[in-house]
C-alpha positions as CSV (number, residue, x, y, z in Angstrom):
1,X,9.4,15.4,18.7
2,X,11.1,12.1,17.9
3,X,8.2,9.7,19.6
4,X,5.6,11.8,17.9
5,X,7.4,10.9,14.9
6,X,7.7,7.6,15.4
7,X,4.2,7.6,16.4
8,X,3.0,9.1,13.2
9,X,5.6,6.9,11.3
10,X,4.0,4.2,12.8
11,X,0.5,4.9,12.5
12,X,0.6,5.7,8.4
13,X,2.5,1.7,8.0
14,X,-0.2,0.4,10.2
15,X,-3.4,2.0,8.1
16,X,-1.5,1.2,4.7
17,X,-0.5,-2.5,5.5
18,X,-3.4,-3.4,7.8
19,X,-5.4,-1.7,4.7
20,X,-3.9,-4.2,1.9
21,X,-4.3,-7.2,4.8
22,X,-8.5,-6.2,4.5
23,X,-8.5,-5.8,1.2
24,X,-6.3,-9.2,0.3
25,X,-7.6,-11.4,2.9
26,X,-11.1,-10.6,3.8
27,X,-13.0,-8.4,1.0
28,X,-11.8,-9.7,-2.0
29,X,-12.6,-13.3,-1.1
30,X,-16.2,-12.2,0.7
31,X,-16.8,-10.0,-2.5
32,X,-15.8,-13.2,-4.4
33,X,-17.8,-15.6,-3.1
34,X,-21.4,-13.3,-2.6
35,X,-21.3,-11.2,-5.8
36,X,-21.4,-11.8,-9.4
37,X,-18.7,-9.4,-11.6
38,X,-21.4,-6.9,-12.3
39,X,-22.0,-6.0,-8.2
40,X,-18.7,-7.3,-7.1
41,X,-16.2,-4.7,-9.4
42,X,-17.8,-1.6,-8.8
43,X,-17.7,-2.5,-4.7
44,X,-13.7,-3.7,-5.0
45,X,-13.2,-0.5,-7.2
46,X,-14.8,1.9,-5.1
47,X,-13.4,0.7,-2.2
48,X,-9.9,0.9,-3.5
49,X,-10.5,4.7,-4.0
50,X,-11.4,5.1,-0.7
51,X,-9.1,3.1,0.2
52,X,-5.9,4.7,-2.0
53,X,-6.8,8.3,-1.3
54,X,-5.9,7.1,2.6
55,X,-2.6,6.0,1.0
56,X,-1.7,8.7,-1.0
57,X,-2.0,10.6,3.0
58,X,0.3,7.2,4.2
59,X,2.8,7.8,1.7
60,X,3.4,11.6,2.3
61,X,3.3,10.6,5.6
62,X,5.7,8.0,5.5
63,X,8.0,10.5,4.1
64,X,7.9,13.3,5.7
65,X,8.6,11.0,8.7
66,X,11.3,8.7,7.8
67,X,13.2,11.5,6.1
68,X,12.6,13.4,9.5
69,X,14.2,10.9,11.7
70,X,16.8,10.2,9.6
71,X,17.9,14.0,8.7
72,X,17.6,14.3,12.7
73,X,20.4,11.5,13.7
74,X,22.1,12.4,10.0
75,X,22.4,9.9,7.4
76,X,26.0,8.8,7.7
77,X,25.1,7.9,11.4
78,X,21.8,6.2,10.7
79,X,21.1,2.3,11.3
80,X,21.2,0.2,8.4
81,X,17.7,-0.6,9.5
82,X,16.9,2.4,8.6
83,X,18.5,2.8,5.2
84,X,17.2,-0.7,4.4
85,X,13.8,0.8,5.2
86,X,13.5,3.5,3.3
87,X,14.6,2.2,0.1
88,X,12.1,-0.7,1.0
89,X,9.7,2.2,1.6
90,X,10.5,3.9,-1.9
91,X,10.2,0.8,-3.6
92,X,6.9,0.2,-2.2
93,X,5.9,4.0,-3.3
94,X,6.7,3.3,-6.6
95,X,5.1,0.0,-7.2
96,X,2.0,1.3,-5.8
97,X,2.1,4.4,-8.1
98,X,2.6,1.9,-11.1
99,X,-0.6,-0.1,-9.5
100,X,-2.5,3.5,-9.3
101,X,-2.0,4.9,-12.4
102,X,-2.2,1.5,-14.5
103,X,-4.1,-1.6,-13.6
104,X,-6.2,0.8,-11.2
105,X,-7.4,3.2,-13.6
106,X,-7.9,0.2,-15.9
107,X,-10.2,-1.1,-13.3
108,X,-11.8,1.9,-13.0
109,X,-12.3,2.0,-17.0
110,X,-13.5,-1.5,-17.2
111,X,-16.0,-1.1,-14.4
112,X,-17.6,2.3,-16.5
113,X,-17.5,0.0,-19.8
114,X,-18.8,-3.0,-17.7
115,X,-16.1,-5.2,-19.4
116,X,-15.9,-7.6,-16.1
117,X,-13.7,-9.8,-17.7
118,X,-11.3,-7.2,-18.3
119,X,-12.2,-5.6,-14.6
120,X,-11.3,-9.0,-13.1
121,X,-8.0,-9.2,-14.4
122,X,-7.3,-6.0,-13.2
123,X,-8.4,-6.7,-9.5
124,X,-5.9,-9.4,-9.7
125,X,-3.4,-7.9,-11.3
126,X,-3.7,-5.2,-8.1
127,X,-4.3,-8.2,-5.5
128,X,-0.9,-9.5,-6.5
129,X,1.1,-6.0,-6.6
130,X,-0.3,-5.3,-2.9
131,X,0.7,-9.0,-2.2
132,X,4.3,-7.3,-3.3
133,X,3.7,-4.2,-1.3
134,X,2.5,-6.6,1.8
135,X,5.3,-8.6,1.5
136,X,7.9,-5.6,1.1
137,X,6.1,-3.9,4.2
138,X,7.1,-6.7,5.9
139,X,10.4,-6.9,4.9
140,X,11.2,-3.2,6.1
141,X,9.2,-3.8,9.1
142,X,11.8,-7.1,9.7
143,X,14.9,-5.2,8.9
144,X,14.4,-1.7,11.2
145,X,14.2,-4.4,14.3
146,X,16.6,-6.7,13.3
147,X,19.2,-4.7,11.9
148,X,18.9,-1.7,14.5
């Protein structure tokens, strides 16, 4: 049970941060460089809801997981990795709720109203909270194998 859920564990950080990687380093600058504001919001914004409903499944993943393995060893006799990581991990759930329920649905207003100025600050108000999130993931990643 333990390496399936490590596996799993594994498996939801890898679809979450290789998902913000995509989205931050190759389709925001494609969509950027090819498409006017009027073609190039609507893409980004239903992309992200693609993209978000996988992380909403990440998250509950993530959780169900972590708090698995630590329950398992009990948390007085877990790593400090692993504490580290999941207040990293919490941390990154909220700031991506905040970046869901705000500049997201903001985006998502903006792209209805076709307000692209307003849609474009929204995509990069959410390209720097999942530079945050990326970073964090990071972070937790570095801290469960060097402080385990």
């Amino acid at each position: 049970m333990s390496a399936l859920m490590k596996f799993l564990h594994l498996a939801a950080a890898i679809v979450w941060l290789g998902g913000i990687s995509f989205m931050l380093f190759a389709l925001r600058p494609a969509a950027a460089t090819l498409l006017a504001p009027p073609q190039r919001l609507p893409l980004i914004s239903m992309v992200l809801g693609k993209f978000f409903s996988l992380v909403w499944l990440t998250i509950g993943l993530l959780l169900l997981t972590g708090l698995g393995m630590l329950l398992a060893v009990g948390m007085k006799n877990a790593p400090l990795g692993w504490h580290l990581m999941f207040g990293i991990g919490l941390l990154m759930f909220a700031l991506f709720g905040h970046l869901y329920f705000v500049p997201y649905r903001h985006l998502k207003s903006s792209v209805v109203a076709a307000n692209w100025p307003e849609g474009g600050r929204r995509v990069a108000q959410i390209a720097a909270l999942a530079g945050v999130n990326l970073l964090l993931g990071a972070l937790a990643i570095g801290v469960v194998i060097f402080l385990v």
